[in-house]
KEZA-404738 format. One record per residue (C-alpha): z, x, y; residue number from 1; residue in three letters. Coordinates in steps of 0.2 Angstrom, whole numbers, plus 2048, in hexadecimal, padded with zeros to 3 digits. Example, Ala and Ser with C-alpha at 12.3 -4.5 7.8 and 13.67 -1.06 7.14 Angstrom:
<loros>
c3 c1 c2 k r
827 83E 7EA 1 ALA .
824 844 7FB 2 SER .
</loros>
This chain:
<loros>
c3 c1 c2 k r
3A2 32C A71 1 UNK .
3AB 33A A68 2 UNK .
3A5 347 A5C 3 UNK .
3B6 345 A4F 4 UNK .
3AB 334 A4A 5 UNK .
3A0 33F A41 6 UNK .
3AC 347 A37 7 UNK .
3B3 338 A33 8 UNK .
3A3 330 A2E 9 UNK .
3A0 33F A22 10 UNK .
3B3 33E A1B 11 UNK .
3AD 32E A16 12 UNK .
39B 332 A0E 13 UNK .
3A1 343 A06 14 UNK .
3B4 344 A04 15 UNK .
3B8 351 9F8 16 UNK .
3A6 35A 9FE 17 UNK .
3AD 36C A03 18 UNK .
3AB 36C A18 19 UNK .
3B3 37E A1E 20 UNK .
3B9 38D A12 21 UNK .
3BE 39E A16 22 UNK .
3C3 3AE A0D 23 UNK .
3D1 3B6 A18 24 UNK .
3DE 3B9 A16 25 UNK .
3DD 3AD A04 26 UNK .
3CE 3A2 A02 27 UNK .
3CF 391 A06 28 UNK .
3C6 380 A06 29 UNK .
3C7 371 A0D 30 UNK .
3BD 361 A0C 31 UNK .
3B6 355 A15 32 UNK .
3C3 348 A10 33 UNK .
3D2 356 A16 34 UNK .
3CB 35C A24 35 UNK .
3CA 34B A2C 36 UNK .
3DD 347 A26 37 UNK .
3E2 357 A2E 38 UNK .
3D9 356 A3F 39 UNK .
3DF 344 A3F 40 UNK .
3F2 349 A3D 41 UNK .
3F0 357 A4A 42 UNK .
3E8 34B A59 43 UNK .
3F9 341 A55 44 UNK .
401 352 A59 45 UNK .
3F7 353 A69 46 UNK .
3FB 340 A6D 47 UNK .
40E 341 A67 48 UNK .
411 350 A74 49 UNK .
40B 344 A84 50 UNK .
3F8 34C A86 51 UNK .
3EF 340 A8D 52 UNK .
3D9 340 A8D 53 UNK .
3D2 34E A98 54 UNK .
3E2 358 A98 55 UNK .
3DC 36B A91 56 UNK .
3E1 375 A83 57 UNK .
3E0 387 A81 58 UNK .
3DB 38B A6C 59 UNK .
3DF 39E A6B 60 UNK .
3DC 39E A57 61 UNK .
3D0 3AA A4A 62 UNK .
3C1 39E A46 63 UNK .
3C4 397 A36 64 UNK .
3CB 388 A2F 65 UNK .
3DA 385 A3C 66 UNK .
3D0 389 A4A 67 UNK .
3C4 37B A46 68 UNK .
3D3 370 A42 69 UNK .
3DA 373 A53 70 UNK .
3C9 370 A5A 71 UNK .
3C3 360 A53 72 UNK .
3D6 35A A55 73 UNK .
3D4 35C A68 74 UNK .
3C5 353 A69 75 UNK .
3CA 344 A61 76 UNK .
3D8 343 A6D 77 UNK .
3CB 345 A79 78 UNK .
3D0 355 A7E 79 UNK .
3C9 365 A86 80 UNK .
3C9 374 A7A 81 UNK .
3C9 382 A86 82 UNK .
3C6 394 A7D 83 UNK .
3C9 3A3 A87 84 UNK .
3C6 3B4 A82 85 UNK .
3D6 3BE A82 86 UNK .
3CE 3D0 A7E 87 UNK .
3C6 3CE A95 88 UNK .
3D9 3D2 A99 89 UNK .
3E7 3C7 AA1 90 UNK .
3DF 3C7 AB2 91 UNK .
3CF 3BE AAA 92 UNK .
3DB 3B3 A9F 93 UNK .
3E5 3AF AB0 94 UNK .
3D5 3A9 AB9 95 UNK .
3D1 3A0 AAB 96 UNK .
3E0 394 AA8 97 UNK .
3E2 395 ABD 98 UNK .
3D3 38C ABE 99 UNK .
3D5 380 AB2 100 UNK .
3E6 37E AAF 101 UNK .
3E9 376 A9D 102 UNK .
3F7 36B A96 103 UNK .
3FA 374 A84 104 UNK .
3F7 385 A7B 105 UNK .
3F4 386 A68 106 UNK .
3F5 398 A62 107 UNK .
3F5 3A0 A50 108 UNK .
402 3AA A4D 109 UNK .
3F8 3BB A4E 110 UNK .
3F4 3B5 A5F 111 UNK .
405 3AD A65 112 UNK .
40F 3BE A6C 113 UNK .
3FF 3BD A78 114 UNK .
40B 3B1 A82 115 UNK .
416 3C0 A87 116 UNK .
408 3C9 A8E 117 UNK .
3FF 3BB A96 118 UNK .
407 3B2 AA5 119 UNK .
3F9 3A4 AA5 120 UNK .
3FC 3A0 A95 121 UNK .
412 39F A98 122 UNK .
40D 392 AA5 123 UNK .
407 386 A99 124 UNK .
411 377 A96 125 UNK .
410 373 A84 126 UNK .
40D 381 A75 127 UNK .
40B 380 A64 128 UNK .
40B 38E A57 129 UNK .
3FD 388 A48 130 UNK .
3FF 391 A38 131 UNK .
414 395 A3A 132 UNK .
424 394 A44 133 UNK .
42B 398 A55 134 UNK .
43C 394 A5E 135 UNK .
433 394 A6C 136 UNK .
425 388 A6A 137 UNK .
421 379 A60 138 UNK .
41B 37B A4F 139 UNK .
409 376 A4A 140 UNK .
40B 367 A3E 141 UNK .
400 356 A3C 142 UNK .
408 347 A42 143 UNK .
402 335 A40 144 UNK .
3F2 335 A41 145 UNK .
3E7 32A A4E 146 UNK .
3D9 323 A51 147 UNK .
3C9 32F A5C 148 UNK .
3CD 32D A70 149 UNK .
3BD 324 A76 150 UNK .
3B6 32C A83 151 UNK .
3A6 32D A8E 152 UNK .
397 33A A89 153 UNK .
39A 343 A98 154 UNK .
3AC 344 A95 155 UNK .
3AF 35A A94 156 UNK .
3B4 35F A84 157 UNK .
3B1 372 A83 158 UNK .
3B4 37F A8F 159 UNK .
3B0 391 A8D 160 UNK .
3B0 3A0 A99 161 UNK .
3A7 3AD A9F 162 UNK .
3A7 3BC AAB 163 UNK .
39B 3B3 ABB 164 UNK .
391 3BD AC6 165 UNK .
39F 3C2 AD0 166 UNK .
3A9 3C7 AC0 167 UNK .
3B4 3B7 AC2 168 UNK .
3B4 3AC AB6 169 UNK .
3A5 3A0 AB4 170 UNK .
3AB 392 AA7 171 UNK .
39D 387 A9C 172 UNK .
3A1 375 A9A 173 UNK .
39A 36C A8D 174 UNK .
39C 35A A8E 175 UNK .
39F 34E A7C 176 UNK .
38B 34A A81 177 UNK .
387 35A A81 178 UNK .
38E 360 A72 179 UNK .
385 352 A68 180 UNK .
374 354 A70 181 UNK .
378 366 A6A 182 UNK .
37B 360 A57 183 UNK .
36D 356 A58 184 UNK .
362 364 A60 185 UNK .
367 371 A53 186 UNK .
367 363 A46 187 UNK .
355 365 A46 188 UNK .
34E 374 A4A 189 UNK .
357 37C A3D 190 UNK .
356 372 A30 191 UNK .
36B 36D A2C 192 UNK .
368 362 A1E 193 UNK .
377 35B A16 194 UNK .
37F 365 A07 195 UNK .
37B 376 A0D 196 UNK .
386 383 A0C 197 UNK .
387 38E A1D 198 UNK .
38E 39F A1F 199 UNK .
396 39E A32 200 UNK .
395 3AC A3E 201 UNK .
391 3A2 A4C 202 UNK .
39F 395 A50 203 UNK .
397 388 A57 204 UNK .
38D 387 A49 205 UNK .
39A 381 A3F 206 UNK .
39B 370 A4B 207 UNK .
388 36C A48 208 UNK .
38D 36D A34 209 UNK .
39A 363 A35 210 UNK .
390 357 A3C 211 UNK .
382 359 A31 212 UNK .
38E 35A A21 213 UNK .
38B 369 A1B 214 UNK .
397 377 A15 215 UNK .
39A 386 A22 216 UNK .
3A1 393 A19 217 UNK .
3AB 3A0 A25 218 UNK .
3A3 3B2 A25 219 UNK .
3AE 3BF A1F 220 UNK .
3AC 3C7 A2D 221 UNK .
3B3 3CC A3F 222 UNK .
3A9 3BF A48 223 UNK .
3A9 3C8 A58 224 UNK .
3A1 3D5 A51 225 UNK .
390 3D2 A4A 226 UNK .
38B 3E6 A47 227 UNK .
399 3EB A3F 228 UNK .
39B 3E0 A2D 229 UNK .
39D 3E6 A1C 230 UNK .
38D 3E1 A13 231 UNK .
396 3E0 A02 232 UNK .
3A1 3D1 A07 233 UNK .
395 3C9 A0E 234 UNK .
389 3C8 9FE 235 UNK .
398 3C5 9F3 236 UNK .
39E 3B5 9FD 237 UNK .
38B 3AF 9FD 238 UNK .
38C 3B1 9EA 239 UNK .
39B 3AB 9EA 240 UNK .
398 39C 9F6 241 UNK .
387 398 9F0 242 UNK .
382 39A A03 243 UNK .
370 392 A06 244 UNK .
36E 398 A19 245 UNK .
376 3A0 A27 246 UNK .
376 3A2 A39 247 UNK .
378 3B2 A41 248 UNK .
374 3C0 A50 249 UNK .
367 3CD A4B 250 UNK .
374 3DB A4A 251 UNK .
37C 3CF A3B 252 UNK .
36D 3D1 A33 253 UNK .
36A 3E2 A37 254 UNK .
379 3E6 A2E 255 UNK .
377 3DF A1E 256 UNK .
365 3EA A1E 257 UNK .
36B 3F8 A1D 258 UNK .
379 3F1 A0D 259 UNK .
373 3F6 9FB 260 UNK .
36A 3E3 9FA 261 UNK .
36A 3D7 A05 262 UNK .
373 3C5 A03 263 UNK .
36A 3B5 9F9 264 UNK .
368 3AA A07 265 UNK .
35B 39E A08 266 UNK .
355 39D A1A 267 UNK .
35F 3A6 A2A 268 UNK .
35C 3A4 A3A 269 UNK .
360 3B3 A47 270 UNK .
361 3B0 A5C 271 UNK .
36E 3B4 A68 272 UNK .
363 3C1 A6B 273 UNK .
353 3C9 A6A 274 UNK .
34E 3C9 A59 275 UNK .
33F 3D6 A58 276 UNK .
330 3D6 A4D 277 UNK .
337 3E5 A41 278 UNK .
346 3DC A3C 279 UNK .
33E 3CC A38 280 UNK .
331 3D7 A2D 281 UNK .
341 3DF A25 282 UNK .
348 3CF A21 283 UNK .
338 3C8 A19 284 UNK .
336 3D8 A0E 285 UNK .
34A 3D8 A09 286 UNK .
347 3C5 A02 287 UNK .
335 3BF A03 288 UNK .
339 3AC 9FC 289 UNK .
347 3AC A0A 290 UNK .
343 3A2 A19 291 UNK .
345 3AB A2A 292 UNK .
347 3A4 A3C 293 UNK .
348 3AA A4E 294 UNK .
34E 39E A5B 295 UNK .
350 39F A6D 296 UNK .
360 397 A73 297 UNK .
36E 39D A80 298 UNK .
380 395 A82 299 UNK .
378 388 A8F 300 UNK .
36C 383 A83 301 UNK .
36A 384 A72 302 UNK .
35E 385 A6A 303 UNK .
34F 386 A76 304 UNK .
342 38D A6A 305 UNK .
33F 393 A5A 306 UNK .
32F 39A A4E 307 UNK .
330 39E A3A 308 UNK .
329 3B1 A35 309 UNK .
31D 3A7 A2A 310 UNK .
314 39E A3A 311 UNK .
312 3AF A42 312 UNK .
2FF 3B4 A41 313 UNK .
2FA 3C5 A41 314 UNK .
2F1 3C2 A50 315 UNK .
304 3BF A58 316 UNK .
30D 3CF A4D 317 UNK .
2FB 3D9 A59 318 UNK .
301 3D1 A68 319 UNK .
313 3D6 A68 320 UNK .
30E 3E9 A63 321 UNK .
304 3E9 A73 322 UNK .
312 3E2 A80 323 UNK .
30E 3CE A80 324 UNK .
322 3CD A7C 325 UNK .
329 3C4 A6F 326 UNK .
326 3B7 A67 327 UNK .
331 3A8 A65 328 UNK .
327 398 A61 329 UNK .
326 386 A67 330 UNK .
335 37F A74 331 UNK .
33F 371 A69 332 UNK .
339 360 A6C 333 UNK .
349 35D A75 334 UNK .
349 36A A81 335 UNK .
33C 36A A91 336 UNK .
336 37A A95 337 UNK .
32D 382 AA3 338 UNK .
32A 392 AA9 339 UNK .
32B 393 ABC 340 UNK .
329 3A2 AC8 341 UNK .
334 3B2 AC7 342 UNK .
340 3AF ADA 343 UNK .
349 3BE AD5 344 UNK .
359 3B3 AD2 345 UNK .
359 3AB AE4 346 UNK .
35F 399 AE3 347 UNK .
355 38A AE0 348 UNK .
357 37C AEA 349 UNK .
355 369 AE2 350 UNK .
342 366 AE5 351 UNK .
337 355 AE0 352 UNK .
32A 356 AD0 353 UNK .
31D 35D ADB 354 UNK .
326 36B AE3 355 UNK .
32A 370 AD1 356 UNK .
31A 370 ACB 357 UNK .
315 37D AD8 358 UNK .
322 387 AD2 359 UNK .
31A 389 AC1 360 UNK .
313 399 ABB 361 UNK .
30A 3A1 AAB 362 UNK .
318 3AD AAC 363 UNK .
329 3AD AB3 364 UNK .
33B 3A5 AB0 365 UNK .
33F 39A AA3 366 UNK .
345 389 AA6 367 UNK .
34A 37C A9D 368 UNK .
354 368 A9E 369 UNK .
359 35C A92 370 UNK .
369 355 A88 371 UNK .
36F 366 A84 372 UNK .
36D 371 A94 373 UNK .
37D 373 A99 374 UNK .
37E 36B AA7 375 UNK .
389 374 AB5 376 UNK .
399 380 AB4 377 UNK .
3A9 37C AB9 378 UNK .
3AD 378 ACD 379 UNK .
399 37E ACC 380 UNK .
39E 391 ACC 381 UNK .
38C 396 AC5 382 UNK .
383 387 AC9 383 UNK .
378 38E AD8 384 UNK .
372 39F ACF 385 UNK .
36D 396 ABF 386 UNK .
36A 382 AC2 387 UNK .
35E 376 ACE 388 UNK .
35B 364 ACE 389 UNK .
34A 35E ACC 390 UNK .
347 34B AD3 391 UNK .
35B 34A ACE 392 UNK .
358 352 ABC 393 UNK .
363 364 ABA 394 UNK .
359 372 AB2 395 UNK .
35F 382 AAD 396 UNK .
35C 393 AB1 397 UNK .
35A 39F AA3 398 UNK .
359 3B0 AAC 399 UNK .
34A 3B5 A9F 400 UNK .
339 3B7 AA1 401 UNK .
32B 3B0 A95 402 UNK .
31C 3AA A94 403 UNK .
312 399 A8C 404 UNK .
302 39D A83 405 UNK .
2F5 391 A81 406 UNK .
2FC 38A A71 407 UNK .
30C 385 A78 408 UNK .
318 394 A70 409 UNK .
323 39D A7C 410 UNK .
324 3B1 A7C 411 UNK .
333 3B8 A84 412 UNK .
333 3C6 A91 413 UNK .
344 3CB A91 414 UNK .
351 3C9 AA0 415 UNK .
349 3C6 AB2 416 UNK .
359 3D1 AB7 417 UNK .
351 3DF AAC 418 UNK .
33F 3DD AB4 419 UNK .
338 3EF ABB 420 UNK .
32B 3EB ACB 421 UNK .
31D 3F7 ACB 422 UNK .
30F 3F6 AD7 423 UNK .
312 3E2 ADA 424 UNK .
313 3E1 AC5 425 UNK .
324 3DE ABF 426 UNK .
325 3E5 AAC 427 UNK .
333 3DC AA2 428 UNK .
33C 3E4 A94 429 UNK .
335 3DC A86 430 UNK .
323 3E1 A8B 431 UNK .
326 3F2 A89 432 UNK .
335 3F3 A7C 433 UNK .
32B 3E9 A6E 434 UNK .
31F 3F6 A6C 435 UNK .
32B 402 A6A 436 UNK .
330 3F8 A5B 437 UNK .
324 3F9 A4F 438 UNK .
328 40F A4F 439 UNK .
330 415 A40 440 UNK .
340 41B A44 441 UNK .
347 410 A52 442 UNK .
356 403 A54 443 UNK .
354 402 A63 444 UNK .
34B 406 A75 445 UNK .
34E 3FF A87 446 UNK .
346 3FF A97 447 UNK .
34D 401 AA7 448 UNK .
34B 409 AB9 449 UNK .
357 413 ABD 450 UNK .
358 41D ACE 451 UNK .
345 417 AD2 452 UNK .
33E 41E AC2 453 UNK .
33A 415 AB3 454 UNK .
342 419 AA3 455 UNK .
340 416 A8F 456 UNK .
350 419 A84 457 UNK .
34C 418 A71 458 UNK .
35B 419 A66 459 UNK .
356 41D A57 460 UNK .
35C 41D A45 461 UNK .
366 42B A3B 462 UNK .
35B 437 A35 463 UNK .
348 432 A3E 464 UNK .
33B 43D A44 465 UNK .
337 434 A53 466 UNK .
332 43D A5F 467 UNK .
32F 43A A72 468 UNK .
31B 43A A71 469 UNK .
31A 42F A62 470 UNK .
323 422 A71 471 UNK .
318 426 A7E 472 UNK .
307 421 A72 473 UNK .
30E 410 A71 474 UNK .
313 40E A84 475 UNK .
301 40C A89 476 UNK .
300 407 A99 477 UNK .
310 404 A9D 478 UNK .
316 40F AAD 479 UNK .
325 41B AA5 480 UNK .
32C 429 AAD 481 UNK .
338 430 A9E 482 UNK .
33B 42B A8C 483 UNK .
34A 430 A85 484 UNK .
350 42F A71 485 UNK .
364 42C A70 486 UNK .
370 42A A65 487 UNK .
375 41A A6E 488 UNK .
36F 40D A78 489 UNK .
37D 400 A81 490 UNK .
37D 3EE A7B 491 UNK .
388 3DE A80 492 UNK .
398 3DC A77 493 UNK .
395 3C9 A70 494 UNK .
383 3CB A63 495 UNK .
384 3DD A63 496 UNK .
373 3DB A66 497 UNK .
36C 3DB A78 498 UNK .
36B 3EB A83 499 UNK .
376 3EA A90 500 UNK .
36B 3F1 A9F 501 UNK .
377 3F3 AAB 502 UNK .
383 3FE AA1 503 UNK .
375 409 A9E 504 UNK .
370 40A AAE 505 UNK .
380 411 AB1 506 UNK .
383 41E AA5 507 UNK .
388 42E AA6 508 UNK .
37A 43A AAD 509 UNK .
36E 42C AB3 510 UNK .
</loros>
């Protein structure tokens, strides 16, 4: 098995269809036909230079076209594209290659004076500089091309890094299994149908098109972050592009709001992050014939979930104003999902059928298995906080909390890290922060205890009127100390979207 098959059976169905374009710094296109040529030369580059299957290769290159040249090259040659963040520092780089150790580097030439400031990334054997010249490393040209490496399904053929919960790195290997599951998984639940056009600001997105043969058509953007883009490129390269759909955080979407008219897309879909019930209102009103998704998926398994704002009654729009959660609809037929009691994060050890039958609850974690769920870290750094065997099977960890109703559909809680216990009743953020919602005038809120008491932040928007007792007439029954409005509420740094809890806990005056 290896995924460059796929490519290759598209060069072959759709040669001269148009497969990646991208507007900076000149637009370009390549097809089908030409990107198969060139990730064919480039593997030859990675064979010719003595890589041999396994070995792994650091790709630190913008996502656009070269990137997912580099990237698809690796994998035919059956290596393991290992992307590391270089923004966390040269500590968190040096932990990063130290624990893996790779064979070859690829860097863009933006990226390539990194080398002088990294000493992890001096160590590696073999560099090439894509995109230009160096005396000092090879130059990044296609050589003969060869045929895909075979390899198992389990054989590793992405590696990315996070901070684990000891801050060291915790890296996420995804097997050439897994990433097909994955295709087929998101193949499905939203819709890729061949000849669409996709406007990318999700990378791995871009693999699931390629697979599907669509066109992904690179945001004009900064990628890494959502919150911040300029409207008015984004609907001239949808016009431009003939964009049909697009994949993105909710602060993507937030964004293009608040632009003089929002883009032409035909159908979205918005995750990565709690997508609330104003926003998905706000996107039906800005283009009512546009289809608009919410799916639940995290970077162990996605997608988990998903529901269409058409299939949401008014009875669930009620239920979300009064603290049920939100709302995310069915689990994809190939995920299994349970919801299990709330340990507080202790570890779980491997247990029979029957054991974990007793462990299900009306309300709890979420769990899940299947093809998809990433099955394990690296050297299992993160395995025993967020995995457990069931009868041999591996299940997964989410950290949220959620419910099942009697129709099948999940409703998220929010994190189980987030949860506030009061009087043997832990109150998750979702339950309180989605009534908040609804309230003219807010961005955002957040929930939290902070020195014992329990707090409600609202940012709200420029110019609203909100005031402090218009938040408490929503609360209801939930047990608040203080509610405060700011200017600003702390989220995480990937989707620009979810609150970051702990840095809010921790801010000045709390």
């Amino acid at each position: 098995m290896n995924l460059s098959i796929l490519l290759d059976d598209w060069a072959e169905r759709a040669p001269e269809r148009a497969a990646l374009v991208e507007s900076r710094p000149r637009r370009r296109v390549v097809s089908y036909r030409e990107l198969a040529e060139r990730v064919r030369g480039f593997s030859g580059e990675f064979r010719a230079a003595g890589l041999q299957p396994g070995d792994g290769v650091v790709i630190l290159h913008p996502v656009g076209i070269g990137f997912y040249e580099i990237l698809l090259a690796a994998w035919r040659a059956g290596l393991v594209a290992v992307i590391v963040d270089p923004s966390r520092g040269p500590d968190f780089v040096n932990r990063c290659c130290q624990r893996l150790r790779p064979k070859a580097l690829v860097v863009s030439p933006l990226a390539g004076w990194l080398r002088m400031l990294y000493p992890a990334l001096r160590r590696i054997p073999v560099v090439w500089q894509a995109g230009g010249w160096s005396p000092r490393v090879r130059r990044w040209v296609p050589a003969k091309g060869v045929e895909a490496e075979a390899v198992e399904s389990t054989h590793p053929a992405l590696v990315t890094f996070t901070s684990g919960t000891t801050g060291g790195p915790k890296a996420a290997v995804r097997s050439q299994g897994f990433l097909l599951a994955q295709h087929r998984a998101l193949a499905s639940s939203i819709s890729l149908r061949e000849g669409e056009v996709d406007l990318i600001t999700l990378p791995v997105f871009a693999i699931a098109n390629l697979a599907s043969g669509l066109t992904s058509v690179i945001a004009d953007m900064d990628l890494r972050h959502p919150a911040r883009v300029q409207a008015e490129r984004i609907i001239a390269q949808v016009a431009v592009e003939r964009v049909t759909r697009c994949a993105a955080s909710p602060a993507l979407f937030q964004a293009l709001l608040r632009g003089k008219a929002f883009p032409a897309f035909q159908a979205i879909y918005t995750g990565g992050a709690p997508v609330f019930p104003s926003l998905l209102r706000a996107l039906r009103e800005a283009r009512p014939e546009m289809s608009v998704y919410s799916v639940y998926g995290s970077t162990e398994a996605e997608p988990m979930a998903h529901v269409e704002e058409g299939e949401i009654e008014e009875r669930d729009w009620e239920r979300m104003r009064e603290g049920r959660g939100l709302l995310v609809g069915k689990p994809v037929p190939e995920v299994r999902l349970a919801i299990v009691e709330d340990r507080g994060g202790q570890p779980l050890a491997a247990m029979t059928k029957g054991e974990f039958a007793r462990l299900v609850r009306g309300r709890g974690e979420i769990v899940v298995a299947g093809d998809h769920v990433l099955q394990g870290y690296l050297d299992g750094v993160g395995d025993e906080e967020t995995k457990f065997r069931v009868d041999g099977e591996t299940w997964h960890r989410t950290g949220d909390a959620g419910v099942l109703d009697e129709r099948g559909r999940l409703w998220l809680l929010g994190r189980l890290s987030a949860g506030v216990e009061v009087e043997g009743r832990y109150w998750y953020p979702f339950e309180v922060e989605v009534r908040v919602d609804g309230l003219e005038g807010v961005a955002r809120s957040a929930f939290v205890e902070i020195g014992g008491r329990r707090w409600v932040f609202v940012e709200t928007m420029a110019g609203a009127s909100l005031c402090e007792g218009q938040v408490r007439a929503v609360l209801g029954e939930v047990p608040v100390d203080e509610v405060r409005l700011v200017k600003r509420i702390p989220v995480d740094n990937r989707h620009e979207a979810k609150v970051d809890y702990v840095k809010l806990r921790r801010w000045p005056g709390m």
